[in-house]
N, C-alpha and C positions, 0 to 999 in steps of 0.2 A: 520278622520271620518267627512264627511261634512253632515251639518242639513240644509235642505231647512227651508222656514215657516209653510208649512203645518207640515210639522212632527214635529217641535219645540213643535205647537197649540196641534197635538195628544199627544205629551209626557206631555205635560201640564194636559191634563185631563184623562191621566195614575192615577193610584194608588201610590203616591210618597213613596218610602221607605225610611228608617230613615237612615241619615249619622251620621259617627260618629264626634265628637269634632276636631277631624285631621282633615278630610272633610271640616268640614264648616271652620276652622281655615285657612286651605290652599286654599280656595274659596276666602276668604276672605282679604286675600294676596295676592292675584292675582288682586284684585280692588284697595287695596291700592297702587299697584305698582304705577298701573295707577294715581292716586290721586298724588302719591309724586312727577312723573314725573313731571304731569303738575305742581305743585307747583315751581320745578325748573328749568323747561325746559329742561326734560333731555328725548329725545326721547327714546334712548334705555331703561332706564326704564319703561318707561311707556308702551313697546309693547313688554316686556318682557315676559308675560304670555300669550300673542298669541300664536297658532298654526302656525305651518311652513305656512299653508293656509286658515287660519283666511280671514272671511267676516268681512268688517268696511265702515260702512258707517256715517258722522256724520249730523249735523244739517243743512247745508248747499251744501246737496246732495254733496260732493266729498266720492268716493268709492273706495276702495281699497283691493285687495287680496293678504295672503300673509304677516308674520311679516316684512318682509322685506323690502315692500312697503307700511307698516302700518308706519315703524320706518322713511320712508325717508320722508313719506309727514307730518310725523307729525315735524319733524325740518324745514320742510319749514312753518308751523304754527307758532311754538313756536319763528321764527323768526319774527313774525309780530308784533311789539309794540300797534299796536290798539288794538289786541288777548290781548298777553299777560300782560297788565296793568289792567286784571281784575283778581276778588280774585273768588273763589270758594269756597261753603260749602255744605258736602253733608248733607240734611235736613232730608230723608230716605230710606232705604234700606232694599229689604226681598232677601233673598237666600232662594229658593228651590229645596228642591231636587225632582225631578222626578224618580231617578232610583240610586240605587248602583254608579253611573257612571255618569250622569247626572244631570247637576243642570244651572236652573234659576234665573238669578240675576236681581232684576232691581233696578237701583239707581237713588232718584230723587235728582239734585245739583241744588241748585241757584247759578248764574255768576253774578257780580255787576260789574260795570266797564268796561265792554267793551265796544269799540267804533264802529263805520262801519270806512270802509278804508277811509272815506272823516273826520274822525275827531267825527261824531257828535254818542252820548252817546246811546245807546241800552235800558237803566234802567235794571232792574234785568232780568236776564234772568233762565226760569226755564225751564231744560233740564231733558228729563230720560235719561236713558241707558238700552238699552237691551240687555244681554247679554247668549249666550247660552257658556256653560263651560262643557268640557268632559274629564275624566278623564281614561287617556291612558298610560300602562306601569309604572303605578305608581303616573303620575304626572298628574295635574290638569293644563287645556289649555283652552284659549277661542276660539271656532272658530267660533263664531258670535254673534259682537257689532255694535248694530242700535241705534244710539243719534236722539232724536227727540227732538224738541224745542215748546213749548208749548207757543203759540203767540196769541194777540188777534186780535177776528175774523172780528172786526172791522178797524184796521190797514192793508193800501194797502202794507206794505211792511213790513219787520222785523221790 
């Protein structure tokens, strides 16, 4: 089931119905995959809870469809030493549900420590996550994650 952004924004101001403890437990497993991934660079975890055609787009406009193509560019990230010498914390996080079936996650992380490719320090960087998550035959799957990066509006560049 693919979610453009208009219909994300309508389901959003749908009448949310209550999930149960399993729901949000298993929504919320599906983020930490993501979280631990990154922690150890381990791409197939971290795109484990994709949909076979999962949207991903992250802060640095690369896009991708597809867990497949989510899993391969994420190893070519996690192979980047200026990326990955930075820590992550996620600060906070709401999961909604929109429907039985449907649910809205968004996670805001601070990044410390990353660099740009030439070396020089980023300072903290605060990212959301948007994720839409549908729950299919049983199993809960993301098929659309937008990382935005919240920069100031005074700096020409990251």
């Amino acid at each position: 089931m693919k979610l453009n952004c208009p219909v994300a924004i309508l389901l959003l101001l749908a009448s949310p119905a209550l999930a149960d403890q399993g729901d949000r437990s298993a929504v919320e497993a599906l983020i930490e995959s993501w979280n631990e991934g990154w922690r150890t660079k381990d791409a197939e975890l971290a795109a484990r809870g994709y949909s076979a055609d999962a949207d991903w787009i992250n802060a640095f406009g690369m896009s991708e469809r597809g867990r497949e193509a989510i899993t391969r560019r994420l190893r070519e990230v996690f192979a980047l030493p200026f990326v990955m010498g930075a820590r992550s914390r996620v600060v906070k996080q709401e999961v909604r549900f929109v429907s039985a079936a449907v649910a809205v996650v968004i996670t805001q992380v601070e990044r410390e420590g990353q660099r740009t490719p030439s070396g020089e320090q980023l300072g903290v960087r605060r990212t959301s996550h948007q994720r839409v998550v549908v729950k299919e035959a049983g199993q809960w799957r993301v098929v659309s994650h937008l990382i935005s990066d919240a920069r100031d509006p005074q700096a020409s560049q990251h």
